[in-house]
C-alpha positions in Angstrom: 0.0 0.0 0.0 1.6 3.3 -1.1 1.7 6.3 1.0 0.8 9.3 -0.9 -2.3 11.1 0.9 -0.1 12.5 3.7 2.7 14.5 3.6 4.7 15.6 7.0 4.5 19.5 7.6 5.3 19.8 10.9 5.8 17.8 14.6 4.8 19.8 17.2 6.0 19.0 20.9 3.1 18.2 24.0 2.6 16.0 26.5 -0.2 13.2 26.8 -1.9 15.7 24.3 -5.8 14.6 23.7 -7.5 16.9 21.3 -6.6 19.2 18.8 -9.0 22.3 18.1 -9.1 25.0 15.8 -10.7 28.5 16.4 -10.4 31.6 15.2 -10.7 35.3 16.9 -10.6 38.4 14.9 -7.8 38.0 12.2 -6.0 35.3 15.3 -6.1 31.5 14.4 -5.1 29.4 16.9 -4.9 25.7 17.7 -6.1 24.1 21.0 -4.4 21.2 22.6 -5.3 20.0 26.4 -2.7 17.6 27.9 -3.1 14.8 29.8 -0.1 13.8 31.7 3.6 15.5 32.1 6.1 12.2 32.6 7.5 12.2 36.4 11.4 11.7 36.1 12.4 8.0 37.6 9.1 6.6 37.7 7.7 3.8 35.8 6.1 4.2 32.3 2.3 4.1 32.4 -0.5 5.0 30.4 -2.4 5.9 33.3 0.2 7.6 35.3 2.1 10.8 34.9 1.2 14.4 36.8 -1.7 15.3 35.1 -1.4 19.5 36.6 -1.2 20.3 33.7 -1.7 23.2 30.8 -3.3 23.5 27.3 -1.6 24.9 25.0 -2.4 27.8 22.9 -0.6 27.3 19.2 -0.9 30.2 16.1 -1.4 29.3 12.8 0.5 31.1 10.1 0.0 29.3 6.8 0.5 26.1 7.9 2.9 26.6 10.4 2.3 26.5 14.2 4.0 28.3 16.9 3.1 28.6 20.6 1.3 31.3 21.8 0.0 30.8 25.4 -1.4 28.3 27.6 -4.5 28.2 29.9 -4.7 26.4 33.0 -6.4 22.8 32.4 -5.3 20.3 34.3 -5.4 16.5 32.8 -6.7 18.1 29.5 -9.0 16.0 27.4 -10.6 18.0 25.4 -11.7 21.6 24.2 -14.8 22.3 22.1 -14.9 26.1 20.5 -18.1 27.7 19.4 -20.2 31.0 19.5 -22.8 32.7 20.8 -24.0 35.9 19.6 -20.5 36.9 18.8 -19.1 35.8 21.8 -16.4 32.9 21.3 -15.8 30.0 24.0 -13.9 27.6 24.5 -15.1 24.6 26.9 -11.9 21.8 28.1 -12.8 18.9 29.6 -10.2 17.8 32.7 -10.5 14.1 33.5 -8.3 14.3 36.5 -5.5 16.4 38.8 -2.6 15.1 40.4 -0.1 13.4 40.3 -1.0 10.1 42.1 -3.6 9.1 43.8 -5.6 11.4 41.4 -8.4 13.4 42.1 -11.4 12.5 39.3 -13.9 15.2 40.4 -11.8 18.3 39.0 -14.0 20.9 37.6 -14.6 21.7 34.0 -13.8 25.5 32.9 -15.5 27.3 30.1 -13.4 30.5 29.2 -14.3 33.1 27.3 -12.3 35.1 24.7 -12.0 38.8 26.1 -9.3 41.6 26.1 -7.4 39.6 23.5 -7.0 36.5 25.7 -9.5 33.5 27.0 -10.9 34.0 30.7 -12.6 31.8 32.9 -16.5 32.5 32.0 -18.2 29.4 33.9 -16.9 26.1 36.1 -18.7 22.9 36.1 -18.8 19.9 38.6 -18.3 16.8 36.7 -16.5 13.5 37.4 -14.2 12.2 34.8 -14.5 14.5 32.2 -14.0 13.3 28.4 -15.6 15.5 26.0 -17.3 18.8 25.6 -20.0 19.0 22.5 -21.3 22.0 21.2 -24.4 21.9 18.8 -27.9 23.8 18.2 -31.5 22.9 17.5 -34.0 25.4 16.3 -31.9 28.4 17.7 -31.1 27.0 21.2 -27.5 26.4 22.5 -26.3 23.4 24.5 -23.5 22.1 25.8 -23.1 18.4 26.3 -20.3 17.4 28.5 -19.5 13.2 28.4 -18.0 12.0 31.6 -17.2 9.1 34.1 -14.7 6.2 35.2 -16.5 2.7 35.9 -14.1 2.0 38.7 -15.0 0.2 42.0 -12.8 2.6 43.7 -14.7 5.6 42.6 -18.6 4.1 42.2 -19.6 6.6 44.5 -18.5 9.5 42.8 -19.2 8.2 39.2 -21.5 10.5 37.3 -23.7 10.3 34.4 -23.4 12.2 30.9 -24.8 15.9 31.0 -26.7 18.4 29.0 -26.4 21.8 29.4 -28.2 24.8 27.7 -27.6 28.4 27.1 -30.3 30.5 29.1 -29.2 33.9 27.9 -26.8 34.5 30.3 -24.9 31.2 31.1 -25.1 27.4 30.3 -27.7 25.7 32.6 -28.5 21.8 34.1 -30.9 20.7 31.0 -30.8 16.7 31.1 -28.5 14.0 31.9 -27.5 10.9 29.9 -27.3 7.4 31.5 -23.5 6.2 31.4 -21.1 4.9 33.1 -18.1 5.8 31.3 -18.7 8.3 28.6 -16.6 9.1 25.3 -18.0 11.2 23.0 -20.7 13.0 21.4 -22.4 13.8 17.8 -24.8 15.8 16.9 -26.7 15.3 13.5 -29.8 15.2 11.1 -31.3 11.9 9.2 -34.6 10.9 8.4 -36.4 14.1 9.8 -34.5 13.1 12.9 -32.6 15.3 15.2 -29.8 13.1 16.6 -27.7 13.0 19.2 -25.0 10.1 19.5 -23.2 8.8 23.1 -20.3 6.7 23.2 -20.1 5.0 26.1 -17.4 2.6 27.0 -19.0 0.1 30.0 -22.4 0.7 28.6 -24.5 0.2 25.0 -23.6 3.4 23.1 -26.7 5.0 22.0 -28.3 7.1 19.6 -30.9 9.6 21.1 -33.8 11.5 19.1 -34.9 14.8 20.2 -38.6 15.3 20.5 -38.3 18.9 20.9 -38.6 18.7 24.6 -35.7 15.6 25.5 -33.5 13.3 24.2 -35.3 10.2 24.5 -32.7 6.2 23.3 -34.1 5.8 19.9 -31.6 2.5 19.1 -27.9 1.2 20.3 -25.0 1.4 18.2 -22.0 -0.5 19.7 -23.1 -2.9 23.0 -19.6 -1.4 24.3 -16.1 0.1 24.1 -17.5 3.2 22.3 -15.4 6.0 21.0 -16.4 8.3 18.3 -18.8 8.7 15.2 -18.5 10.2 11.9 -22.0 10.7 9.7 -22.2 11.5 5.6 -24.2 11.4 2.7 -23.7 9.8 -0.6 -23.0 11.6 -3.2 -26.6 11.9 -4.5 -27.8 12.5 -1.3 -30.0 9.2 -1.1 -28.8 8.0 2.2 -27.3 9.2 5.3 -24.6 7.1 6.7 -22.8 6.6 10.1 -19.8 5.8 11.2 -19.6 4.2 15.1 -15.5 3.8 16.1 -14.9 1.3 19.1 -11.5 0.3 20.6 -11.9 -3.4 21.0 -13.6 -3.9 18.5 -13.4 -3.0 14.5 -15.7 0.3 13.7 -19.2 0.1 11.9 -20.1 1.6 9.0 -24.4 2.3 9.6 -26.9 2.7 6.7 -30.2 4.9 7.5 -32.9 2.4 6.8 -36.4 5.1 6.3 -38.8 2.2 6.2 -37.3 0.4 9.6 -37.0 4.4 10.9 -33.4 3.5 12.3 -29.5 2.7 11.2 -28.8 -0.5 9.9 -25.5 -2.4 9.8 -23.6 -2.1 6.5 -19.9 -2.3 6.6 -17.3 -3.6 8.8 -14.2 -1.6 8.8 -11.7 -4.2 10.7 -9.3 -3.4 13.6 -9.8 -2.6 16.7 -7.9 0.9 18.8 -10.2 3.1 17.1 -10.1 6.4 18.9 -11.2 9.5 16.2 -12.3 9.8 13.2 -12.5 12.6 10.4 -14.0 13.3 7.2 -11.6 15.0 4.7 -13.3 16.1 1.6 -11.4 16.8 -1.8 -12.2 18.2 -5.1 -12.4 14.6 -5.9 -13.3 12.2 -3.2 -14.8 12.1 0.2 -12.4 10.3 2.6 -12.5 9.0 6.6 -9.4 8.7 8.7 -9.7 6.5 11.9 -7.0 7.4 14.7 -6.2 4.3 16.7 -5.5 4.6 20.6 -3.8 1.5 22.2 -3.9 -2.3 21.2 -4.6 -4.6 24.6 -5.3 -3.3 27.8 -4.0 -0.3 30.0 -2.0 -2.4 32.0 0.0 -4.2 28.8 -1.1 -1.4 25.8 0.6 -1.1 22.7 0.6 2.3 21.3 2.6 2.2 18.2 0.2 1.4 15.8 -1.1 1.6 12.5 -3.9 4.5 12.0 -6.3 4.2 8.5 -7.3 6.4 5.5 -11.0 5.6 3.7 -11.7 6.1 0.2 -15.9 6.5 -0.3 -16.2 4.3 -3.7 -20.2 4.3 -4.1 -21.5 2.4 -1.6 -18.7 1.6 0.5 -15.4 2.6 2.1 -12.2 1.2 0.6 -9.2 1.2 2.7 -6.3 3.2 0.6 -3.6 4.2 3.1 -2.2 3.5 6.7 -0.1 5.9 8.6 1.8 5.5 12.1 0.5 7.0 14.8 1.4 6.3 18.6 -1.5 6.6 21.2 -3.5 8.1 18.3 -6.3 10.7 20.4 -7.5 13.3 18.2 -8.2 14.7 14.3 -8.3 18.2 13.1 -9.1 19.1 9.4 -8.1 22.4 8.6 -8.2 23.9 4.8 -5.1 25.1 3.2 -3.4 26.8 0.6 -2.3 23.8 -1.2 -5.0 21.6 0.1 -6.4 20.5 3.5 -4.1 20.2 6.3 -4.5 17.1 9.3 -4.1 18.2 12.7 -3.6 14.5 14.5 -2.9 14.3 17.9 -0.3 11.6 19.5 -0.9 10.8 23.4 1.9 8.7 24.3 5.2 7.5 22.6 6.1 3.9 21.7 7.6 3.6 24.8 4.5 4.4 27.0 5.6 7.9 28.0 3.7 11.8 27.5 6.4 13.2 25.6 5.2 12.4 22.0 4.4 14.9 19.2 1.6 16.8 17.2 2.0 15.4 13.7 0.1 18.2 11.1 0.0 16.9 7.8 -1.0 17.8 4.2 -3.7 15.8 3.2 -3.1 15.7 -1.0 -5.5 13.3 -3.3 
């Protein structure tokens, strides 16, 4: 298999680094990165360990270069989610954890706000485990989904579920919460009339909820467990509406919107398990999906250094075309470029089990 969809542009050095996001303020493009972990000198690598009082950092963009710019205060960094409201622009970062050992899961969630030419604390939320923040609308009205929790004996009392928030005017209020035990991810999306809403769970089923224009009510499962992250598309002639489900012990599903049966049907397999991310690049000439791959085996014996995947769409199907390394794959960023898009992609630990591993930004040619 040749490799001739990516081309290195630039490694960019972080530590346990989780997400990438892009935002822009005024004539200011920036790149988001929360961190995980910093590696402790002398002590043991682990996936799981680490001090995780830690920073996100704050990169410019100029062409497609990146250089650092500033960091906010996010301690074990999972995630950030940029939007706007009325003209104001946010930025929400999930923090799974603080500390350095034994670590404290119930560290508060920060949403900042961009004023006086830098990002200030707007709002703090109590969560437990934090994974991902999700921005999306419906009819007008803002929410905020954050997914959250750690299925572990140890912590059963603490262990929250999922949470919906939404914009009352003035901040982001309690709106409904999702049952989980150990939640991923989020996607918001239309098919079949439907407003969705997708959960990836990893204890639990991960499931697709329909809003009725008062809730979010389970309208079918998608993966019975390990659930990371979902991708939707349509065909090219717009006849069917397809989604992607990415698990990491299991290979990813490729779903078919079936009108008649009113719910997603099984329609591909795309095999290997470690799926973390996924993207949708689109080109003048074909519509592709990269999957990000996390860790083979378990978090006591992972492997990191892996192979990640690049999708073709061909009709009715996606054809594998290219595979790239990745190490502790976490995250995908598409941004466009001058001479074509460029792939943000994330890297959360190196071969050898430790932070120190880089942001790989590529240019994604056809």
């Amino acid at each position: 298999m040749t490799h001739t969809h990516l081309t290195l542009i630039q490694d960019i050095p972080a530590s346990g680094a989780r997400a990438a996001q892009p935002l822009r303020v005024g004539d200011l493009e920036l790149l988001a990165v929360p961190q995980l972990a910093y590696d402790v000198p002398g002590t043991p690598a682990h996936m799981n360990g680490g001090d995780s009082d830690t920073e996100l950092l704050l990169l410019s963009r100029d062409g497609d270069h990146f250089s650092p710019w500033g960091t906010l205060p996010a301690p074990g960094g999972e995630d950030a989610e940029h939007f706007t409201i009325d003209g104001r622009t946010f930025l929400a970062v999930a923090s799974i954890r603080s500390g350095a050992g034994p670590y404290d899961f119930t560290v508060p969630s920060v949403l900042f706000e961009w004023t006086g030419g830098t990002f200030e604390p707007f709002q703090v939320f109590d969560g437990f485990a934090a994974k991902q923040w999700r921005h999306f609308t419906i009819d007008g009205r803002h929410f905020l989904a954050l997914a959250q929790g750690v299925a572990l004996p140890a912590h059963a009392a603490d262990n929250r579920p999922s949470a919906i928030y939404e914009w009352d005017g003035a901040r982001f209020t309690h709106f409904q919460d999702i049952p989980s035990r150990w939640g991923y991810n989020w996607h918001a999306f239309t098919a079949g009339g439907h407003t969705f809403l997708a959960h990836a769970d990893h204890v639990d089923p991960s499931v697709l909820y329909r809003w009725t224009g008062d809730a979010f009510v389970a309208h079918q499962d998608l993966a019975p467990a390990a659930g990371r992250a979902f991708a939707t598309f349509d065909d090219d002639a717009g006849d069917h509406t397809y989604l992607v489900v990415a698990c990491i012990n299991d290979d990813s599903r490729l779903l078919r919107w079936d009108s008649a049966a009113d719910r997603f049907t099984d329609h591909q397999r795309l095999a290997g398990a470690g799926g973390r991310e996924l993207a949708l690049v689109q080109t003048p000439r074909a519509r592709y999906l990269v999957r990000v791959n996390f860790i083979h085996g378990t978090p006591a014996d992972p492997t990191a250094a892996l192979m990640s995947q690049i999708y073709r769409w061909d009709k009715d199907h996606l054809e594998l075309v290219e595979e790239f390394p990745t190490t502790g794959g976490t995250d995908l960023a598409v941004l466009d470029g001058a001479d074509g898009p460029l792939l943000v992609q994330t890297n959360a630990l190196s071969p050898e089990l430790r932070f120190s591993a880089d942001v790989r930004v590529y240019r994604f040619t056809d």
